[in-house]
RORO-753996 format. One record per residue (C-alpha): residue in one letter; y, x, z. Coordinates in pm, whole numbers, plus 50000, padded with zeros to 5 digits. Layout:
<rs>
AYXZ...
</rs>
This chain:
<rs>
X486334509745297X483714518145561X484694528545886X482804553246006X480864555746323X482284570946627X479764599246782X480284610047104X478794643247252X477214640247566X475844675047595X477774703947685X479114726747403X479784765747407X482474781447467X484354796547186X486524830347151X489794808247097X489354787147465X488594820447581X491624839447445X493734809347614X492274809447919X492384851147973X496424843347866X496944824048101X496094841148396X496804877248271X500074879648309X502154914148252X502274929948570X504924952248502X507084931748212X509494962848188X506844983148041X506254992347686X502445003347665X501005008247332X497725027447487X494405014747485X492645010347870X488994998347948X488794966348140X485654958248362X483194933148444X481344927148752X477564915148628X475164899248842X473004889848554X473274851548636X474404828748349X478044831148437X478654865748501X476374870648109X478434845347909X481784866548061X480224896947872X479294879747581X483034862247522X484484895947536X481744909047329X483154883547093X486714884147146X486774923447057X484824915246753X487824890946651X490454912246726X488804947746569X489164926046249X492544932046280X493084964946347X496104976046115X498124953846289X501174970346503X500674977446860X503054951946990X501214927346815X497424932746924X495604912147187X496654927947580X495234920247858X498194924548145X500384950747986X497824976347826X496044968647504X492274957947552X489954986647478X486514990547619X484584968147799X482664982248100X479974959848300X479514967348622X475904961248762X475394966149142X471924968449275X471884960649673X468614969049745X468074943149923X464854923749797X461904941849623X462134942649238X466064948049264X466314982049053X463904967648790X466054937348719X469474963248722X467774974748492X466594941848290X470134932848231X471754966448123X469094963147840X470014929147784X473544936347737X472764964447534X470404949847303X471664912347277X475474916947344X476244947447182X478174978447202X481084965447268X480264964247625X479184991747806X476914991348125X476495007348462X474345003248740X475365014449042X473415014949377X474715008649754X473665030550009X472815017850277X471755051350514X475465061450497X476445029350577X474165020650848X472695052050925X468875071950859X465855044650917X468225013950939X466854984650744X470064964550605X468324929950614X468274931850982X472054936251040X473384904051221X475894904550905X474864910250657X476354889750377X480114905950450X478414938950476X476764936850148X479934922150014X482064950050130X480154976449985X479664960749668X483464960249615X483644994549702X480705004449423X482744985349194X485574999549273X484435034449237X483265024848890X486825020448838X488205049248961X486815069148715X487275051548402X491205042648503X490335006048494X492954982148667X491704947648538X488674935648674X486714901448571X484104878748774X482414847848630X482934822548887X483394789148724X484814750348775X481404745748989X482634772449269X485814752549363X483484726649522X481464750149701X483804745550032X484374781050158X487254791749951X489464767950126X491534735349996X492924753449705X489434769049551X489044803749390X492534818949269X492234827848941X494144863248995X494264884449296X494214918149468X490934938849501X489304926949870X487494947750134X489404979449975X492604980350131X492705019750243X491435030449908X494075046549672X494765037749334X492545007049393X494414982749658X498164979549573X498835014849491X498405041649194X501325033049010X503175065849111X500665088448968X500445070848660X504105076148646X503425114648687X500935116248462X501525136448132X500475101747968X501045069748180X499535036748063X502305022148190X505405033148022X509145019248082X509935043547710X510005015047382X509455027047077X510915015646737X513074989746713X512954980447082X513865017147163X517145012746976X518084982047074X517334993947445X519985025547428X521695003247241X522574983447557X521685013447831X524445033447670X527035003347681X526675000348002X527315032348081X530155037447876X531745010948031X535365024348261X534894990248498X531384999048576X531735037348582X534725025948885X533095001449033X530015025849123X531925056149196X534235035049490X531045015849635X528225038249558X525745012949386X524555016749082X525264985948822X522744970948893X523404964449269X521024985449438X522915009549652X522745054249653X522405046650041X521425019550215X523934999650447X522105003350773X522035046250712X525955047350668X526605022450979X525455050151238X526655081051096X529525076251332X526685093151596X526615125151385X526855146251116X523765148950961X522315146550561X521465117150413X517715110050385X516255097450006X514205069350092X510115074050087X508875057249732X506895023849747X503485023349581X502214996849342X499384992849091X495694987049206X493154965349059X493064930649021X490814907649000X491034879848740X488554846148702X489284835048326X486384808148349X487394791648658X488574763648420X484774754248255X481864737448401X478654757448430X476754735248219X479404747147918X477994785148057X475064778047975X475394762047657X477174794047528X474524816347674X471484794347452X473444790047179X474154830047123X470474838547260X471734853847585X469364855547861X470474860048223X468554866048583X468174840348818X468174853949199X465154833949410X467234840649702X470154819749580X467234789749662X467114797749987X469184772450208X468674794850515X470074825950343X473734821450338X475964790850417X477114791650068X473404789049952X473054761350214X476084743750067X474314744749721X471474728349825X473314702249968X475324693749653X471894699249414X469454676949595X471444648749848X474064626149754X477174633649870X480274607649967X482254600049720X485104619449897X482744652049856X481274650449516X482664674449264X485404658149077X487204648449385X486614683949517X488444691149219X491694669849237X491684680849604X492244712849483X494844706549184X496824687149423X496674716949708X497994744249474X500284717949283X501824715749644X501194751849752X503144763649385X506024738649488X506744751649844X506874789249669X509124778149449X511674761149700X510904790149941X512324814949647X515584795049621X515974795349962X515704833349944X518914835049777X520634832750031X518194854950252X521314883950335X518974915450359X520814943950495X518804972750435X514114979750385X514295012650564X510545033050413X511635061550612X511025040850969X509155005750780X512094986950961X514364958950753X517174941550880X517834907850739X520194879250811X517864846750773X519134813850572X520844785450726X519444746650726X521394718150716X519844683850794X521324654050576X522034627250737X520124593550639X521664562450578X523484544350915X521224508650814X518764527350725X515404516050985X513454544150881X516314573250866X514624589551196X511224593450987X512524605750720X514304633750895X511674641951064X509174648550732X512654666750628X512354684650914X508864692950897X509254703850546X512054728650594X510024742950900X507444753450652X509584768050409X511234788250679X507694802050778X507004812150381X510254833950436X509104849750770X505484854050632X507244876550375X509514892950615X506804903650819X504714916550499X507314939350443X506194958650796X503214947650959X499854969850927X497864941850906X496334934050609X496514900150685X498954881450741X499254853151001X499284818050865X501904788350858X500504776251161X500814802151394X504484810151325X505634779251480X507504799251753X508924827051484X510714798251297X512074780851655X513424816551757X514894825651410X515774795751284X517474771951630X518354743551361X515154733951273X513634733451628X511544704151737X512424682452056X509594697552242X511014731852198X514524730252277X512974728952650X511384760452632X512664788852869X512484812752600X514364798852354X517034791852583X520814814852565X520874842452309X517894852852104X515454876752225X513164897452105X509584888451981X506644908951862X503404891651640X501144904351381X501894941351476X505434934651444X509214935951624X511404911351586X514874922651761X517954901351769X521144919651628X524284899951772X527034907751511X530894910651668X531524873451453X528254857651612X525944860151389X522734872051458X521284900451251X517394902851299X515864935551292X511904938151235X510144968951294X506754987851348X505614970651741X505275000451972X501415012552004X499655000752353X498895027252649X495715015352633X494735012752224X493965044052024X496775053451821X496555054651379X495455097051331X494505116551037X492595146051084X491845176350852X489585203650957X490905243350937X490095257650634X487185277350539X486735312550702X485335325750344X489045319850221X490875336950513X487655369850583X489555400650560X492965387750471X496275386750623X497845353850664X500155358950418X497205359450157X495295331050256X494845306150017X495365270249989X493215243150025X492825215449780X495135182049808X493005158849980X492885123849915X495345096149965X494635081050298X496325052650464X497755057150764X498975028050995X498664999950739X501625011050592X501745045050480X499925064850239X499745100050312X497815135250209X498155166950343X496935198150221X497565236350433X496125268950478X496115274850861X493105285651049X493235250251287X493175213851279X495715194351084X496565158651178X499135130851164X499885113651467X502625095051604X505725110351659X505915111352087X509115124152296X507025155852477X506855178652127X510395171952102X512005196352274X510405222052107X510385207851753X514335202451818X514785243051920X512455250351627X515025233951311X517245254751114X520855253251240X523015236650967X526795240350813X528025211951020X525785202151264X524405218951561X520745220651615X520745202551956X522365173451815X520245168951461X517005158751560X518715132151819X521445123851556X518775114151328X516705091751530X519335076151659X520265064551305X516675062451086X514865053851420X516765039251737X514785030752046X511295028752018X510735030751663X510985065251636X507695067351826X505975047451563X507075075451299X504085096651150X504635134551252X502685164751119X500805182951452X498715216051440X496245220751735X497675252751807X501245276351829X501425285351435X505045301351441X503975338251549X501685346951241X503345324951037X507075344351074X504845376351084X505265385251418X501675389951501X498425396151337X495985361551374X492115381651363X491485392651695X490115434251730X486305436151602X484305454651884X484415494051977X481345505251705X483395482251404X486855494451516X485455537351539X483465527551199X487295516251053X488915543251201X486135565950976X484935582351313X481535593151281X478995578351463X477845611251645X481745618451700X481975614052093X485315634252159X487475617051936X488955583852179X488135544152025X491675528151814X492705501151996X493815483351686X492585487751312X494515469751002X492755450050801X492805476850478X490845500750736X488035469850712X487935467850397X487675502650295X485115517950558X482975494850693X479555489550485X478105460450351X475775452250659X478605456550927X481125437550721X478495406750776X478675414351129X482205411451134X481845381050975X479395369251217X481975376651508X484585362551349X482535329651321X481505328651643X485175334551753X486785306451565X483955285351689X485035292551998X488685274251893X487045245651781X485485241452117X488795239252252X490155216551976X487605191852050X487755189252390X491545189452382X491105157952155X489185143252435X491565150252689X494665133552443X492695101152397X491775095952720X495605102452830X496795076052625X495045049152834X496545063353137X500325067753048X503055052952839X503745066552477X506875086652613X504595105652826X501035105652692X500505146752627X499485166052933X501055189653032X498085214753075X497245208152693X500815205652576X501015240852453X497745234752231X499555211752016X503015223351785X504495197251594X505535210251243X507305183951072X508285144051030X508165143450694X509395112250609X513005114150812X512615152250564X512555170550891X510185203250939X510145238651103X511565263950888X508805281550670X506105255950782X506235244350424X504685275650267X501625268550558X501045232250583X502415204450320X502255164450334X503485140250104X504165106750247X504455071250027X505185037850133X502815009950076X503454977749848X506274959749891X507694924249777X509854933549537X510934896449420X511924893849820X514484917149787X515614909149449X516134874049534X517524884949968X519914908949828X521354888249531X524594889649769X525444926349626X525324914249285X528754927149078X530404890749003X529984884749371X531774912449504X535244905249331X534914869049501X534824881449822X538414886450098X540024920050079X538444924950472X535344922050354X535894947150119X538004970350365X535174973150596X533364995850418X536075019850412X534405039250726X531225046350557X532775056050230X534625081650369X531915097950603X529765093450267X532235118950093X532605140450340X529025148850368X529095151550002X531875181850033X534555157849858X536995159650134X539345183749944X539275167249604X540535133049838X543195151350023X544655159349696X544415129249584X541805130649315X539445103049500X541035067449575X541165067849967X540745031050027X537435011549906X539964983649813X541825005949597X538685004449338X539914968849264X543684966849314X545564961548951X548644971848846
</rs>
């Protein structure tokens, strides 16, 4: 028997569909696992026309070939990519405009993909501008920086692209090779992540989820079909049926699966007034992401696909340029010197594996600590949570033990950095920075919240000394809660704005005069929704109205309040003096209420509005005798001093009814005069005064606040004028799944009849508001929270 020879491949091969099936598995992960999606949705693909970015389009050129092979199989059972089934592919070519020759080659690889890929994948070239970037007669390759700049604005592009074609997956061809390029940082590339440079775009960064829901046909749908639909009523209805359940929820108010009708922290202050209960403001999700399937093969395997299928691709000159961009700089230094061992590629490589091996490790122990995170209550109406952190506890080493100091101090070390993990996604819950602060800098966050794992240097440290106090970083306010049994309760919030820093506004202009010419207010029509528009980092918001002035969001500030307070609608049970300040005092104590967004109109709306008085001012004499039908030769018969608008319509001819419109025109742009300079006057009073007492007084009358619309609150009939829908940004959902773990329905029955007894109070002021107090008196409702549980 002959043995045969052993032949080893030195050369690189291709790539094939399966590696590539496996690798897009791995990293494209059902975003929503709930979901049952049998639709189709287009995925894109950002094309540079380098080999990497060509041999992306090609394996999904490839893939879809595969799987349209099997078409008659069910839906549940065809290839997904996150939770929607692949459909079309769309490559996205941007053309910067940067270097002569760059719309020629856009167009050099659209034909390419068209003629040697296939029709499978569909291309689109889109162009940045630059002259509404930079401005008329700017030239881009001046601009001091330009590579973030160009970076920017080719997200956006891209991002546009997928706006229109409802595309949420997005994939780049960076490969093994980019890891060692040194600018990503010890861990490399991530192979899945967020959209960049778009983060106050809607429906692109973190949010479009809610009108998918409202769509007539979401592509992300919580209804199963078939067999998954009947085993799911099959378990939803057996849970509702069940008496224990049904009890359990009507005597606590949570639903069974622990999440609560109203959150602790509302029911705590009612005891400051009678007021309604306010539905929490909904939490976007969604957006694009951003997924690298190659990032686990070489380029030289790239390239071998690309010759082996007859794909060409573009090489950029520029990329040879050292002098360019530090990444082109790094290139050259890896391509033509020779590196330390320490530098060189495969070590680059283990560096990496090692740093995210770690990295993946500390999340995981971090989300086990989180279990025993006690969060209180994630307030969207105010962006405030209140959270009771973890406790530590240091073992001991062993008493002959030489090195027992050491290793409590690594132990040490290594719980201070899973405490900052949980802060770091505290603080994500209400900062308005996009980004966050790292490990590092919350040194002092985990001494204050967390006195156990405090170093020997700062247990000296004046501020840390005696009871906690409070603590703002990264646009956020950390305030000690002291509890009546000693614990402290932390409360972070939205920091107060500066004097001296312009405050978050949205502004939307009056609308048109054509929609409003000869029409009494109660006719006007409405302006389009515009678009979502993120205001303070942390809410979206659009507004939409049909008065004849500026519209804008501002922070709510204590010198409209007097007015808006006089202005509310006088309810059953509670006076109108006392809502507005019973609210606040419960959604938005202290200072947080001035971080609220409020709904302002640059001028008194409330007399035409309630049709007290007419909004056109009187045309001239000649217009108002030429309404009136008095001739023009008629000198005896005296000038109206007022004419209705139907006497406009119906006598005056074409010709003066322009000049009416002219006058009119000129009038309003008379207003807007005012407006502007008004807006001056505001901003520059803000550097001058504290938030309580920013407005002048001399302007105060210019400005009416209308509503705060996400404590509910408005003037009555302001809704039929001006309308604003409010939405809270992303938040960590697994952070509150894991911090509030403690309200789970097996825990509950472990817990000391006092525990249960104090929420008596807010149980009862719950049914009161709810108009039960008659059905209790006669006995109908269990009085007593503990009753709920007591057996026979």
């Amino acid at each position: 028997m002959v043995t045969p020879l052993q032949v080893f491949h030195r050369s690189a091969r291709a790539i094939s569909a399966r590696e590539f099936e496996d690798a897009l598995h791995s990293i494209c992960r059902p975003r929503f696992p709930p979901a049952f999606s049998p639709r189709h949705r287009h995925i894109g693909c950002a094309i540079s026309g380098g080999v990497d970015s060509m041999a992306l389009a090609f394996l999904f050129h490839r893939l879809k070939q595969e799987k349209s092979l099997n078409a008659s199989v069910s839906p549940n059972e065809q290839f997904r990519v996150g939770d929607n089934i692949l459909g079309k592919v769309r490559a996205v070519i941007v053309d910067h405009g940067l270097r002569e020759g760059s719309d020629e080659e856009a167009q050099k690889v659209a034909h390419a993909i068209k003629t040697k890929i296939g029709d499978m994948v569909d291309p689109t070239i889109e162009t940045i501008n630059w002259e509404s970037e930079l401005g008329p007669g700017v030239d881009p390759k001046t601009h001091p920086s330009i590579e973030p700049l160009a970076r920017k604005l080719r997200y956006a592009a891209i991002a546009g692209v997928c706006q229109r074609h409802n595309i949420c997956s997005l994939f780049t061809g960076h490969h093994e090779d980019d890891h060692g390029r040194g600018y990503r940082g010890l861990q490399g590339i991530p192979n899945a992540v967020d959209i960049p440079e778009c983060y106050d775009i809607h429906n692109v960064y973190q949010s479009g989820y809610l009108d998918d829901q409202e769509s007539t046909s979401p592509f992300w749908t919580r209804m199963p079909t078939g067999k998954r639909m009947k085993k799911y009523l099959k378990y939803s209805l057996r849970d509702q049926l069940d008496p224990q359940t049904l009890q359990y929820e009507i005597a606590y108010g949570m639903r069974s699966d622990g999440s609560q009708y109203f959150n602790e922290y509302q029911r705590t202050h009612r005891k400051w007034g009678d007021y309604p209960p306010v539905p929490e403001v909904d939490a976007e999700d969604g957006g694009i992401m951003i997924y690298r399937p190659l990032l686990g093969f070489g380029k030289d395997r790239l390239i071998a696909t690309c010759e082996e299928n007859g794909i060409p691709w573009f090489e950029d000159h520029t990329n040879a340029d050292p002098t360019f961009t530090p990444r082109n700089a790094i290139r050259y230094l890896v391509k033509h010197h020779q590196l330390p061992n320490a530098l060189q590629k495969p070590a680059i490589l283990q560096l990496a594996a090692r740093c995210r091996a770690r990295v993946a490790a500390e999340e995981a122990e971090a989300g086990r600590v989180l279990e025993r995170l006690y969060v209180h209550d994630l307030a969207t109406t105010a962006g405030t949570v209140e959270a009771e952190m973890p406790r530590f506890r240091l073992p001991g080493g062993p008493r002959l033990s030489r090195r027992s100091s050491v290793w409590r101090k690594r132990r040490l070390v290594h719980y201070r950095t899973i405490a900052a993990i949980i802060i770091r996604r505290l603080l994500s819950l209400v900062t308005p920075n996009h980004n966050l602060p790292t490990l590092a800098d919350l040194d002092y966050s985990v001494a204050l919240l967390f006195p156990e794992l405090r170093l020997p240097d700062e247990k000296e440290i004046p501020t840390l000394q005696g009871e906690p106090k409070g603590y703002m970083i990264s646009g956020v306010h950390l305030d000690p809660l002291i509890q009546p049994n000693g614990s402290v309760r932390w409360r972070l919030s939205r920091a107060p704005y500066q004097a001296k820093t312009p405050a978050p506004t949205l502004r939307l202009s009056q609308s048109a005069l054509a929609s409003r010419f000869l029409k009494e207010p109660s006719e006007w029509a409405w302006a389009g929704w515009t678009k979502w528009k993120l205001w303070d980092g942390r809410y979206w918001i659009r507004l939409r109205h049909r008065v004849p002035c500026p519209v804008r969001v501002a922070p709510f500030e204590a010198v409209y309040q007097k007015d808006f307070r006089e202005g509310l609608l006088l309810g059953q049970k509670v006076k109108h003096k006392e809502l507005l300040a019973s609210m606040l005092k419960a959604y938005a104590p202290g200072r947080i209420r001035y971080t609220l967004p409020a709904v302002y109109a640059e001028t008194d709306l409330s007399g035409f509005i309630q049709g007290n008085e007419s909004y056109w001012p009187q045309p001239p004499e000649h217009l108002r005798r030429a309404a009136a039908g008095i001739a023009e030769d008629d000198h005896s018969t005296p000038t109206p001093e007022t004419v209705t608008t139907k006497q406009l319509q119906k006598h005056l001819t074409k010709e003066q009814i322009h000049e009416l419109l002219w006058f009119y025109k000129e009038w309003e742009d008379e207003q807007a005069a005012s407006f502007r300079d008004y807006d001056e006057v505001w901003e520059e009073s803000r550097y001058l005064s504290s938030p309580s007492t920013t407005s002048p007084q001399s302007h105060k009358n210019q400005r009416k606040l209308l509503a705060l619309p996400t404590l509910g609150l408005s003037l009555p009939g302001i809704y039929d004028w001006v309308q604003c829908e409010v939405r809270y940004r992303k938040i960590d959902g697994d952070l509150l799944r894991r911090g509030t773990s403690w309200q789970r329905f097996k825990f509950w029955r472990t817990r000391d009849a006092g525990f249960r007894l104090r929420r008596r109070e807010p149980l009862l002021e719950r049914r009161e508001w709810l108009g039960l107090k008659r059905r209790e008196m006669a006995g109908e409702v269990p009085v007593s929270v503990a009753d709920a549980f007591r057996s026979d």
